[in-house]
TIVO-2410 file (N, C-alpha, C; in nm, 3 decimals):
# residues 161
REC num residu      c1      c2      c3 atome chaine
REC   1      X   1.124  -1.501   0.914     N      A
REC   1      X   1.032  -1.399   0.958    CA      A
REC   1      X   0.889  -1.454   0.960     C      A
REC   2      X   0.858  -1.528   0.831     N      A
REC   2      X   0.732  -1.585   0.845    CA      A
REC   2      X   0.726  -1.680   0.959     C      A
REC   3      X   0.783  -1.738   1.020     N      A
REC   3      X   0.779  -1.836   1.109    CA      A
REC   3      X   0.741  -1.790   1.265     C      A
REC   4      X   0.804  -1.652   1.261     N      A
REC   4      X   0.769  -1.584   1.355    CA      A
REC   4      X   0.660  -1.540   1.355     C      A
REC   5      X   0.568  -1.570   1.261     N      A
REC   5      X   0.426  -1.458   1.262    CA      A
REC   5      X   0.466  -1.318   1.203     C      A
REC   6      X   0.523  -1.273   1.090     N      A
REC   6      X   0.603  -1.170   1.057    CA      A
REC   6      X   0.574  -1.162   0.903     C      A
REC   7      X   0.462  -1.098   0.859     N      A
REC   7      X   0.462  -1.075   0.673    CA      A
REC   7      X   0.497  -1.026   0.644     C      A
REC   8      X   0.554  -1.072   0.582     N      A
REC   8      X   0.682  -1.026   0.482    CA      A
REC   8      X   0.583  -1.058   0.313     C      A
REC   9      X   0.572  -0.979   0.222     N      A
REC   9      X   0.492  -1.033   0.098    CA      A
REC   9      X   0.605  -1.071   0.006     C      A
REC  10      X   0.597  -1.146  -0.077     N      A
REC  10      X   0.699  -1.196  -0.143    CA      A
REC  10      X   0.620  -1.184  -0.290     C      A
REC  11      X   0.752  -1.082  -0.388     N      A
REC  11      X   0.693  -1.079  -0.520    CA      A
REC  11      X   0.820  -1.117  -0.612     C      A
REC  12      X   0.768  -1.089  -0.744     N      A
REC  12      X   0.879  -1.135  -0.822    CA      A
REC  12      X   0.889  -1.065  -0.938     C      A
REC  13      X   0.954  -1.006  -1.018     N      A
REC  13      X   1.007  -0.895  -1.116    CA      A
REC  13      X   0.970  -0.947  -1.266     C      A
REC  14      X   0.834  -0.949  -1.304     N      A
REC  14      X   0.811  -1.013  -1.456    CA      A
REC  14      X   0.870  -0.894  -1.585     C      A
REC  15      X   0.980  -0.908  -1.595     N      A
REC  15      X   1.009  -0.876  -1.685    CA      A
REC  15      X   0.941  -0.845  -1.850     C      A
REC  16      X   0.890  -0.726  -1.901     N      A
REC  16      X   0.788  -0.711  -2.002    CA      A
REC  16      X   0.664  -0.689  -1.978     C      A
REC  17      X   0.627  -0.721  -1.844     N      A
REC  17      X   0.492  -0.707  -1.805    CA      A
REC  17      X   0.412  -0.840  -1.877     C      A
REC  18      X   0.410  -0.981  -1.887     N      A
REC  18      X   0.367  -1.056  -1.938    CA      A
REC  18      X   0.298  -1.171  -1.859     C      A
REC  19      X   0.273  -1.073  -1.746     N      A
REC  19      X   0.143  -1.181  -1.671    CA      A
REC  19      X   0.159  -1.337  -1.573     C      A
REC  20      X   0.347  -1.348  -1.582     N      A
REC  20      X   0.383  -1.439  -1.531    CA      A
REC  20      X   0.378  -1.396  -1.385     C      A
REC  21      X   0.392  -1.501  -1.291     N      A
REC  21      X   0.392  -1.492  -1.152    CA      A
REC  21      X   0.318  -1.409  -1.072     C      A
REC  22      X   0.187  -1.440  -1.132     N      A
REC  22      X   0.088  -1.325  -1.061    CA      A
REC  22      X   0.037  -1.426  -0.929     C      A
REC  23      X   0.017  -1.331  -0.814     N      A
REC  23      X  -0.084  -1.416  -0.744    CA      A
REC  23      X  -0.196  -1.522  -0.755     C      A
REC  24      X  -0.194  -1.659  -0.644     N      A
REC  24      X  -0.322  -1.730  -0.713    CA      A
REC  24      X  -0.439  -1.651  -0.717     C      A
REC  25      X  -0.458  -1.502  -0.609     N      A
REC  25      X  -0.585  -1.440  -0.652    CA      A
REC  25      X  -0.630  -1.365  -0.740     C      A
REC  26      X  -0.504  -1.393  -0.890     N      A
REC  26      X  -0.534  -1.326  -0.957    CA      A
REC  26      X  -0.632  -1.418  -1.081     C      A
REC  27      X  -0.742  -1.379  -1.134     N      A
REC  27      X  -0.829  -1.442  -1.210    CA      A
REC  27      X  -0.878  -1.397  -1.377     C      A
REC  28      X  -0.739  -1.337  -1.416     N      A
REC  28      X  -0.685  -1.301  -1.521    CA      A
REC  28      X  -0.642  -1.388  -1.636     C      A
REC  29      X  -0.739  -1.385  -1.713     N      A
REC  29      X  -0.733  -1.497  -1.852    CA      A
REC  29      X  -0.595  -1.478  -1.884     C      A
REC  30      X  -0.496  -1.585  -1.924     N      A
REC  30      X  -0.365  -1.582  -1.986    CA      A
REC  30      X  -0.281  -1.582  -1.905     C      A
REC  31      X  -0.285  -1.537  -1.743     N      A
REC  31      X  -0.141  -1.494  -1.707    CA      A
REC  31      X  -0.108  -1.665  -1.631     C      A
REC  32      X   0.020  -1.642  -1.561     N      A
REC  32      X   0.037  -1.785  -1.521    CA      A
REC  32      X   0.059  -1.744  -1.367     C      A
REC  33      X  -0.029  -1.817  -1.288     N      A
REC  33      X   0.061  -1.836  -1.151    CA      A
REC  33      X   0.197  -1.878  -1.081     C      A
REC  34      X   0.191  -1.818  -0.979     N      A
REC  34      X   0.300  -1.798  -0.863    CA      A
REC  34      X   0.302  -1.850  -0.773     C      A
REC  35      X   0.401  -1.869  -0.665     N      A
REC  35      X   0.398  -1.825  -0.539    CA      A
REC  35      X   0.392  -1.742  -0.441     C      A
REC  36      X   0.430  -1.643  -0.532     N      A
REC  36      X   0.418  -1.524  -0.466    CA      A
REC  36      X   0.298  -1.448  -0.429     C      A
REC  37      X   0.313  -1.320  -0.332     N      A
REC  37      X   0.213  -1.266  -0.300    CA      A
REC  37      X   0.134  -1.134  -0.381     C      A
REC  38      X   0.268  -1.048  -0.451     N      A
REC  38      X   0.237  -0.931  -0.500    CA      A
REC  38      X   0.289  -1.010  -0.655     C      A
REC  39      X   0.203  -0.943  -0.743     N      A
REC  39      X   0.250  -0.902  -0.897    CA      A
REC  39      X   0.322  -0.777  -0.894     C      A
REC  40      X   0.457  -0.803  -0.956     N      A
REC  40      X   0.554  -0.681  -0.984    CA      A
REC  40      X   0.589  -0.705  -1.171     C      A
REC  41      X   0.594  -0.568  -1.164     N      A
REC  41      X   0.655  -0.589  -1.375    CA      A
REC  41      X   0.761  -0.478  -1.368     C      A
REC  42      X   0.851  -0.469  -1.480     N      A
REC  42      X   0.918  -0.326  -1.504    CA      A
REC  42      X   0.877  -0.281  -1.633     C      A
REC  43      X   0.922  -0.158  -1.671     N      A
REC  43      X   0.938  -0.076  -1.792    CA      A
REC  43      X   1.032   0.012  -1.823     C      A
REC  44      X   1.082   0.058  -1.921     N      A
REC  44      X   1.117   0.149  -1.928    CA      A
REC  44      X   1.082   0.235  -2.066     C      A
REC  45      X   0.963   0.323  -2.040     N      A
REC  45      X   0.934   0.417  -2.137    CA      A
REC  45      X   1.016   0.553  -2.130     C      A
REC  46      X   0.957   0.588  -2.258     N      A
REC  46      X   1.022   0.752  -2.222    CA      A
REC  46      X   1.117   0.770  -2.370     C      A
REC  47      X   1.151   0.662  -2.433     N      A
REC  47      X   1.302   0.672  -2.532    CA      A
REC  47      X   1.441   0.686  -2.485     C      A
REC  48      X   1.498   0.667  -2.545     N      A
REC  48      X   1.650   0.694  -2.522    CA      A
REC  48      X   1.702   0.753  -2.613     C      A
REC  49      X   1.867   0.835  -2.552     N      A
REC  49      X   1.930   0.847  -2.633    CA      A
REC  49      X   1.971   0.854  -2.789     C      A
REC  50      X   2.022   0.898  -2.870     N      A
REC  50      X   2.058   0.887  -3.008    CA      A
REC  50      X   2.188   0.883  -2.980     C      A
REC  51      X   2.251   0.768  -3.109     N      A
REC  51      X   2.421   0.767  -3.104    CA      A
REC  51      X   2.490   0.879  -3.094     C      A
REC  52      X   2.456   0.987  -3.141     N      A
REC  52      X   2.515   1.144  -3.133    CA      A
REC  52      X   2.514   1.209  -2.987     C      A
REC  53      X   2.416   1.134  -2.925     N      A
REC  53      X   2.425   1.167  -2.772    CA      A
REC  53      X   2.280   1.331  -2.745     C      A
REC  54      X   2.215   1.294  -2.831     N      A
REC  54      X   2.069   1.392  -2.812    CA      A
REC  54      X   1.998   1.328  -2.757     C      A
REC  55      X   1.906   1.410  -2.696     N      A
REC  55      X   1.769   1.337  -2.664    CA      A
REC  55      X   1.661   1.250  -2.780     C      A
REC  56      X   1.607   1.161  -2.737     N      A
REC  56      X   1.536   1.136  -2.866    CA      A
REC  56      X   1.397   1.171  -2.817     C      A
REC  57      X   1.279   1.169  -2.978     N      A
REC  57      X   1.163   1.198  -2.929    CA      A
REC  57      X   1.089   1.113  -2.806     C      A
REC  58      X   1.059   1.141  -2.714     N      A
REC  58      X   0.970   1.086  -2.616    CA      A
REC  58      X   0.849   1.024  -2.646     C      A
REC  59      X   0.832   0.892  -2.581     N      A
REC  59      X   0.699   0.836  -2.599    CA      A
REC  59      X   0.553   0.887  -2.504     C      A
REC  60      X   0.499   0.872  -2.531     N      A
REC  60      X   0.353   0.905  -2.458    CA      A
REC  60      X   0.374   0.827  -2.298     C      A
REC  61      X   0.341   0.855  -2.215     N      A
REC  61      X   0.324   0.774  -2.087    CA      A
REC  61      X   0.289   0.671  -2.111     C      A
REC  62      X   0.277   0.559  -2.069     N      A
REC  62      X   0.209   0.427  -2.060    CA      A
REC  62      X   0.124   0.380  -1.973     C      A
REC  63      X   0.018   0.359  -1.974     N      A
REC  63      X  -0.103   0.327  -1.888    CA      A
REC  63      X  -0.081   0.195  -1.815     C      A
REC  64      X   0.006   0.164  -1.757     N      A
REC  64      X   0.026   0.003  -1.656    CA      A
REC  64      X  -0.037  -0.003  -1.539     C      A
REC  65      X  -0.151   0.087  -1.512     N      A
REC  65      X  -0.180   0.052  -1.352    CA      A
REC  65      X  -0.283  -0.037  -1.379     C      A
REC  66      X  -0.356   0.000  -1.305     N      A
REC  66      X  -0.492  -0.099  -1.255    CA      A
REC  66      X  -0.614  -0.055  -1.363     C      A
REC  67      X  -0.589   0.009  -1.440     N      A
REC  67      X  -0.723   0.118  -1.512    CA      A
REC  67      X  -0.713   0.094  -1.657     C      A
REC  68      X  -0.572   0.018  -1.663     N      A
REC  68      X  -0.566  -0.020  -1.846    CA      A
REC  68      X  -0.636  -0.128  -1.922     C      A
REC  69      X  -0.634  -0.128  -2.018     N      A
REC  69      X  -0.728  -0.224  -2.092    CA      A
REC  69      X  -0.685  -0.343  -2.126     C      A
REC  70      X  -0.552  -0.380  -2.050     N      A
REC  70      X  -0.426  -0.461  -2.068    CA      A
REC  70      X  -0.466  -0.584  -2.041     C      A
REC  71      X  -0.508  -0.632  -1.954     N      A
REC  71      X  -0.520  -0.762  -1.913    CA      A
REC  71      X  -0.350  -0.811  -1.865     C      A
REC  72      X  -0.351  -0.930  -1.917     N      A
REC  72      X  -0.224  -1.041  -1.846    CA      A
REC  72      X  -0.115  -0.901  -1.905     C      A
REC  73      X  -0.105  -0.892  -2.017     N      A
REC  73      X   0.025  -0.789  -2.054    CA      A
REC  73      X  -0.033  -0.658  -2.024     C      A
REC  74      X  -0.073  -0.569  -1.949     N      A
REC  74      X  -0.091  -0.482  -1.876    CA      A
REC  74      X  -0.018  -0.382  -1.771     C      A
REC  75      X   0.016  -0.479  -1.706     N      A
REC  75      X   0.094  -0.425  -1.590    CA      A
REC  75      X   0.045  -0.496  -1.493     C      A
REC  76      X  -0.003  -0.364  -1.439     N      A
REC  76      X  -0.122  -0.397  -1.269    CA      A
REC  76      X  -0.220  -0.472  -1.285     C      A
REC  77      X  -0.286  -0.433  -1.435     N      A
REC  77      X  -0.404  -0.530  -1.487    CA      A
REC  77      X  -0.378  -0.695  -1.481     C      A
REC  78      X  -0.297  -0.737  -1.459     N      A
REC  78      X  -0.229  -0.886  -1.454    CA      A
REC  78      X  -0.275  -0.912  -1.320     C      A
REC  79      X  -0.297  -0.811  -1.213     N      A
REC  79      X  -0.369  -0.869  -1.080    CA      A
REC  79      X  -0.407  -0.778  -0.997     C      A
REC  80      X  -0.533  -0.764  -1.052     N      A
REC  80      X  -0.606  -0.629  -0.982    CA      A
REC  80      X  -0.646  -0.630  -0.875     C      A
REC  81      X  -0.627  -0.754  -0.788     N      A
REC  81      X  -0.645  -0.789  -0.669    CA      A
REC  81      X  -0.544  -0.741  -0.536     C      A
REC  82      X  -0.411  -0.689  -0.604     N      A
REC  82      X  -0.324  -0.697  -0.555    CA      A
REC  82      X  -0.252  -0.540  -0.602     C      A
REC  83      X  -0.163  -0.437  -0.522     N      A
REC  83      X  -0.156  -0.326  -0.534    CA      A
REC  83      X  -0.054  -0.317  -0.663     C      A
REC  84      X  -0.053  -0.203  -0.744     N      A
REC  84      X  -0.035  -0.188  -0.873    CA      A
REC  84      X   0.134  -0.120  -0.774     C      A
REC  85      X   0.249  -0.215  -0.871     N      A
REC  85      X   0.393  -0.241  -0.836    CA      A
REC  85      X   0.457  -0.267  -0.950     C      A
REC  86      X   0.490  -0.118  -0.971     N      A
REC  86      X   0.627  -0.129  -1.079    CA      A
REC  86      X   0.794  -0.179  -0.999     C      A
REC  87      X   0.814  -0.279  -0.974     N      A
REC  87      X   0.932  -0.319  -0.949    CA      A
REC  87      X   1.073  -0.239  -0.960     C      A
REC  88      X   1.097  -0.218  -1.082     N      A
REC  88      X   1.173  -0.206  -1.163    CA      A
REC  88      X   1.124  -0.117  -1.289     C      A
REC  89      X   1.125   0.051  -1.255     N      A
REC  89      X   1.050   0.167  -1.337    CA      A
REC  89      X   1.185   0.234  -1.427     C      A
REC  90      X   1.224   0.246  -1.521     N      A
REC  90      X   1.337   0.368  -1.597    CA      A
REC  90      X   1.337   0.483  -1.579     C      A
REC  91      X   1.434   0.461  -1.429     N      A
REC  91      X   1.526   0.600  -1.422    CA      A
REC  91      X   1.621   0.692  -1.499     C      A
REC  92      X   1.677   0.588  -1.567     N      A
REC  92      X   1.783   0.643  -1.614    CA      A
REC  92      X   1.794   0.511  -1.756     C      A
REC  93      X   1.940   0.500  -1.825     N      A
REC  93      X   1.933   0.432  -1.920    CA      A
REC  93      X   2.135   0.430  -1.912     C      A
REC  94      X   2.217   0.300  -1.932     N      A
REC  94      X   2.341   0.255  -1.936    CA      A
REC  94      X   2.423   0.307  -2.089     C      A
REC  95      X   2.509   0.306  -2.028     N      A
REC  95      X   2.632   0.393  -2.099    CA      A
REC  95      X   2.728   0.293  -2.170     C      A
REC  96      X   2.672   0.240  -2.328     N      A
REC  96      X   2.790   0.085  -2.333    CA      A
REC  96      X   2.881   0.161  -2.419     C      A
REC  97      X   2.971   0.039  -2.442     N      A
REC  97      X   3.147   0.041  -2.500    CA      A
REC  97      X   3.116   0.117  -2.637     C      A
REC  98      X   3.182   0.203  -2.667     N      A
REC  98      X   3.191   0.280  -2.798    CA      A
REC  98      X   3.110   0.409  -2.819     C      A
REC  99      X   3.036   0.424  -2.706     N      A
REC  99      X   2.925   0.534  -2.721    CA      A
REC  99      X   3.011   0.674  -2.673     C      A
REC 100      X   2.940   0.780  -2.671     N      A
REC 100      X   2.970   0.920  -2.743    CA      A
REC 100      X   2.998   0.978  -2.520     C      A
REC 101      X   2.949   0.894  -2.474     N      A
REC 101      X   2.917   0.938  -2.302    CA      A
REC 101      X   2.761   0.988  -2.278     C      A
REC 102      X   2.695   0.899  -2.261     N      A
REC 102      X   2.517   0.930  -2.281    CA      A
REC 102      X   2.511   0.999  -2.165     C      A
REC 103      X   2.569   0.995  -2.023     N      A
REC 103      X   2.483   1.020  -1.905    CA      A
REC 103      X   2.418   1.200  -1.919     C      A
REC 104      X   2.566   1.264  -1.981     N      A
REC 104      X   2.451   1.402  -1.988    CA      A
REC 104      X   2.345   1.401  -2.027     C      A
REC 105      X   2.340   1.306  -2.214     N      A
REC 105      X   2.189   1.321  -2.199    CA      A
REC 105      X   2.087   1.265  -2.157     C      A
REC 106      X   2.115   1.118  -2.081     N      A
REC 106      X   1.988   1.008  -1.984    CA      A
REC 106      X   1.925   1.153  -1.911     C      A
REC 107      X   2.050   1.231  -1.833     N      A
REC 107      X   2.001   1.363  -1.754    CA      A
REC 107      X   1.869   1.458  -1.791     C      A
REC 108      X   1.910   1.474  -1.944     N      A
REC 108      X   1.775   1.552  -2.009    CA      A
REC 108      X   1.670   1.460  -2.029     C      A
REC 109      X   1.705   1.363  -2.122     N      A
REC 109      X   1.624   1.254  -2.134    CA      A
REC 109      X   1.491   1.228  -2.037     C      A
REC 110      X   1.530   1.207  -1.908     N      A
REC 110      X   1.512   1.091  -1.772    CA      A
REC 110      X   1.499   1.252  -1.671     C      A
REC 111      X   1.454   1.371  -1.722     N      A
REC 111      X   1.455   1.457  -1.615    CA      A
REC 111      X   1.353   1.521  -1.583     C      A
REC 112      X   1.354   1.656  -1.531     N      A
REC 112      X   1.209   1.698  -1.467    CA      A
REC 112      X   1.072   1.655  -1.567     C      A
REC 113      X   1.087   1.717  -1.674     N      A
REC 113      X   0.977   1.670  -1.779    CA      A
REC 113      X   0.944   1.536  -1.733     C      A
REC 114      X   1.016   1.424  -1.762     N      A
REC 114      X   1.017   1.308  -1.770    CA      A
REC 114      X   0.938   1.248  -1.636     C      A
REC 115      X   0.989   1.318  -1.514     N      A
REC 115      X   0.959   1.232  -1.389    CA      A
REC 115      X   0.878   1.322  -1.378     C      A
REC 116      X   0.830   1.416  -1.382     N      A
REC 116      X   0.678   1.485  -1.342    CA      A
REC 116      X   0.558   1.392  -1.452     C      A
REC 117      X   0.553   1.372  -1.601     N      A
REC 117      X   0.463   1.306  -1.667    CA      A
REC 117      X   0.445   1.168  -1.622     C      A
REC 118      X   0.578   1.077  -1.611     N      A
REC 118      X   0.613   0.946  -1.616    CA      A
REC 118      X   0.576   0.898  -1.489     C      A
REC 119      X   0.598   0.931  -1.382     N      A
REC 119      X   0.591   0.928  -1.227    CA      A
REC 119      X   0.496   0.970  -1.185     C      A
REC 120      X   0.408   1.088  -1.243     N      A
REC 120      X   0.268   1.113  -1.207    CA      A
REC 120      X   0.160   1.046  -1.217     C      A
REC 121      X   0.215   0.965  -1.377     N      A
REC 121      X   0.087   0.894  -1.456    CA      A
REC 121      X   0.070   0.764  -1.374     C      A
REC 122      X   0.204   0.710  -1.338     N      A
REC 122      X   0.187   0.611  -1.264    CA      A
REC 122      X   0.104   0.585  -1.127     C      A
REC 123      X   0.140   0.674  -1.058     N      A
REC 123      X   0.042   0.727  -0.916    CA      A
REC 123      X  -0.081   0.748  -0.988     C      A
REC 124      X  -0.161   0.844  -1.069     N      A
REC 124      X  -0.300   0.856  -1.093    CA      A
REC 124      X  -0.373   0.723  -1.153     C      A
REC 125      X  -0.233   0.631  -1.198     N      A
REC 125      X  -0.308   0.493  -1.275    CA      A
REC 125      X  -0.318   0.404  -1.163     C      A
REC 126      X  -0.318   0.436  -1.040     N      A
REC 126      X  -0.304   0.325  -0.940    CA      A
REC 126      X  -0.187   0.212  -0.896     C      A
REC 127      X  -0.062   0.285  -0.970     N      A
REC 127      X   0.056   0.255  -0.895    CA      A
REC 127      X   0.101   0.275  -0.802     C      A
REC 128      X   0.066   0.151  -0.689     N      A
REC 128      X   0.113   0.216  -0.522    CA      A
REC 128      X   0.255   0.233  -0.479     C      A
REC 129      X   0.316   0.134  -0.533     N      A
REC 129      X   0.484   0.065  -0.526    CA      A
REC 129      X   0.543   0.130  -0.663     C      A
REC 130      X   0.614   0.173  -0.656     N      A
REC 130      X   0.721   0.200  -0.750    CA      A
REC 130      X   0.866   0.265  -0.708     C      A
REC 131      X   0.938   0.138  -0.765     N      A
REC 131      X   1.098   0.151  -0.754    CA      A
REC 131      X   1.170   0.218  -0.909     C      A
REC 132      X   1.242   0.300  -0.859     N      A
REC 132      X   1.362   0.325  -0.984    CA      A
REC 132      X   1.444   0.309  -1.010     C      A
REC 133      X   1.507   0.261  -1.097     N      A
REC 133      X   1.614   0.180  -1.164    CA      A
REC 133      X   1.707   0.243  -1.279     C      A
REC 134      X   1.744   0.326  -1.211     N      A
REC 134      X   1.879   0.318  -1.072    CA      A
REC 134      X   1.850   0.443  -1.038     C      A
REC 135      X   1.822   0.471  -0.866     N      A
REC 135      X   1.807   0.583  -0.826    CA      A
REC 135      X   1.980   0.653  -0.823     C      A
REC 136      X   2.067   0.508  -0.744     N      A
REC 136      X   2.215   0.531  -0.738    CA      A
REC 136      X   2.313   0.458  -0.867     C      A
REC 137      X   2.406   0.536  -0.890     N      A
REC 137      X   2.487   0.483  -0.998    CA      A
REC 137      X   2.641   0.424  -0.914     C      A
REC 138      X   2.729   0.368  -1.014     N      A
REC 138      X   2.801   0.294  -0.934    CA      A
REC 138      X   2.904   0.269  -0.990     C      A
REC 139      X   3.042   0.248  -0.986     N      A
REC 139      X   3.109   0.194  -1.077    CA      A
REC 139      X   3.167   0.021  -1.070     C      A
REC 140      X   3.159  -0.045  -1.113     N      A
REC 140      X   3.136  -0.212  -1.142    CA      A
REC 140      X   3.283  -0.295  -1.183     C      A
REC 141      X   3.324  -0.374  -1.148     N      A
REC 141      X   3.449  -0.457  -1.201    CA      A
REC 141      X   3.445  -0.510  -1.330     C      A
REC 142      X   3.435  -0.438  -1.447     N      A
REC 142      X   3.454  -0.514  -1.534    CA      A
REC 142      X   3.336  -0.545  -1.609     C      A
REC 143      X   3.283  -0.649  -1.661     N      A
REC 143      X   3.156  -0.691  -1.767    CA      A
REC 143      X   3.069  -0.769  -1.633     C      A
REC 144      X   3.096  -0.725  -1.528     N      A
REC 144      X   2.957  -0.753  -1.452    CA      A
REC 144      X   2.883  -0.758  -1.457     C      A
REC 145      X   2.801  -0.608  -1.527     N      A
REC 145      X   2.671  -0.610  -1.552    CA      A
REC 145      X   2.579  -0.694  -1.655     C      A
REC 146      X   2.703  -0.663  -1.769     N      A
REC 146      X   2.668  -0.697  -1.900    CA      A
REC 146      X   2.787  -0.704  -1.968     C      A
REC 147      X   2.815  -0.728  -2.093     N      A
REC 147      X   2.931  -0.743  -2.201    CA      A
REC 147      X   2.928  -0.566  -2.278     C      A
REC 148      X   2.753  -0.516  -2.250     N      A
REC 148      X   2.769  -0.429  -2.333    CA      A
REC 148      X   2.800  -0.319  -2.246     C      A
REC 149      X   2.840  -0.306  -2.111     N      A
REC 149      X   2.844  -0.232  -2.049    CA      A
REC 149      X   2.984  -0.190  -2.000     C      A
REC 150      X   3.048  -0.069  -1.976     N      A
REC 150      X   3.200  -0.078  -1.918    CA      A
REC 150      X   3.175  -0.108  -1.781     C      A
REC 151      X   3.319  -0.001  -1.722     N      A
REC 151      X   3.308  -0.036  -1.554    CA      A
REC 151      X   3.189   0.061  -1.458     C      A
REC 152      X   3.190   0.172  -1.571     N      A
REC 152      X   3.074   0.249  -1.491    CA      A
REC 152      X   2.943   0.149  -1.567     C      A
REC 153      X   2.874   0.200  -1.402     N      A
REC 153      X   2.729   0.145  -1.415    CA      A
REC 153      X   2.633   0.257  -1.338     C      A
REC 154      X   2.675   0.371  -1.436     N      A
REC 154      X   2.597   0.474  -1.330    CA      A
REC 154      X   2.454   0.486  -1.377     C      A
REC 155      X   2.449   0.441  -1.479     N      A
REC 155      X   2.293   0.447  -1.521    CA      A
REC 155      X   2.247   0.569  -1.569     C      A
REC 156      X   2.321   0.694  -1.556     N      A
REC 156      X   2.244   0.829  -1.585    CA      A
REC 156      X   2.157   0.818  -1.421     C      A
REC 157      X   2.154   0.779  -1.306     N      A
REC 157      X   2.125   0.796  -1.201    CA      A
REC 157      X   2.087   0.889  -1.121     C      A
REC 158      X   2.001   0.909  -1.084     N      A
REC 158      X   1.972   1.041  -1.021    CA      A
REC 158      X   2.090   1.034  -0.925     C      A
REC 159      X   2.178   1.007  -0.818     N      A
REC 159      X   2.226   1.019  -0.779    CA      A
REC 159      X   2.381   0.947  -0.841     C      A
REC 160      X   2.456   1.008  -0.923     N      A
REC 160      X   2.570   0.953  -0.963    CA      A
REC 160      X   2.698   0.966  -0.954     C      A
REC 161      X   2.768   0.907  -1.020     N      A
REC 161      X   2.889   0.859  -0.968    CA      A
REC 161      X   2.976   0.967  -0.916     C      A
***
């Protein structure tokens, strides 16, 4: 596509938010450069689950856009040059071997409350891009995903299995 005259931006999923693979225009003490064009990070706030299968107490929103005091571990603050892109945001939360069946409660957990505070804060902090993880749930062959995971991989998904 690039060859054709065709931009395409190319980013990459820093896992933790730790400042790796930020753009060279980013001029952010600590983080490390890329190739890429956009800085992307994930998270997943909010809490999870209890083994009993309740909701647990909820954390405060998290400030990752462009407006935090974060620097390289920040979020967006890792390259303010470049539009504030949660990659990879917590939709939902996985269902492993021995557990009680979480998805009812990821549902309460991961629901209106959740995506009106969590999803708002993000947009007013200058998050332009944001993906959720897992909008769709799925069911998987086996330890695909993970070892700790069965064959469902529905995630508590807004749209599931």
């Amino acid at each position: 596509a690039r060859a054709d005259g065709i931009t395409v931006p190319i980013f990459h999923n820093d896992a933790g938010r730790h400042g790796r693979w930020v753009p060279a225009s980013s001029d952010v003490p600590g983080t490390v450069k890329g190739p890429n064009d956009l800085y992307a990070f994930d998270g997943y706030p909010g809490g999870v689950c209890s083994v009993h299968n309740l909701p647990a107490k909820g954390s405060p929103a998290p400030d990752w856009g462009l407006y935090s005091a974060g620097g390289a571990d920040g979020g967006a603050s890792a390259s303010p040059h470049t539009p504030g892109f949660a990659a990879e945001f917590g939709g939902g939360w996985f269902d492993y071997w021995g557990s009680n069946g979480m998805y009812p409660c990821n549902a309460i957990q991961r629901g209106l409350r959740y995506q009106r505070v969590f999803y708002g804060t993000n947009i007013a902090n200058g998050i332009a891009i944001q993906n959720f993880y897992m909008t769709y749930g799925g069911t998987s062959w086996g330890w695909l995903p993970a070892p700790v995971v069965y064959t469902s991989y529905d995630y508590g998904a807004a749209i599931d299995e």
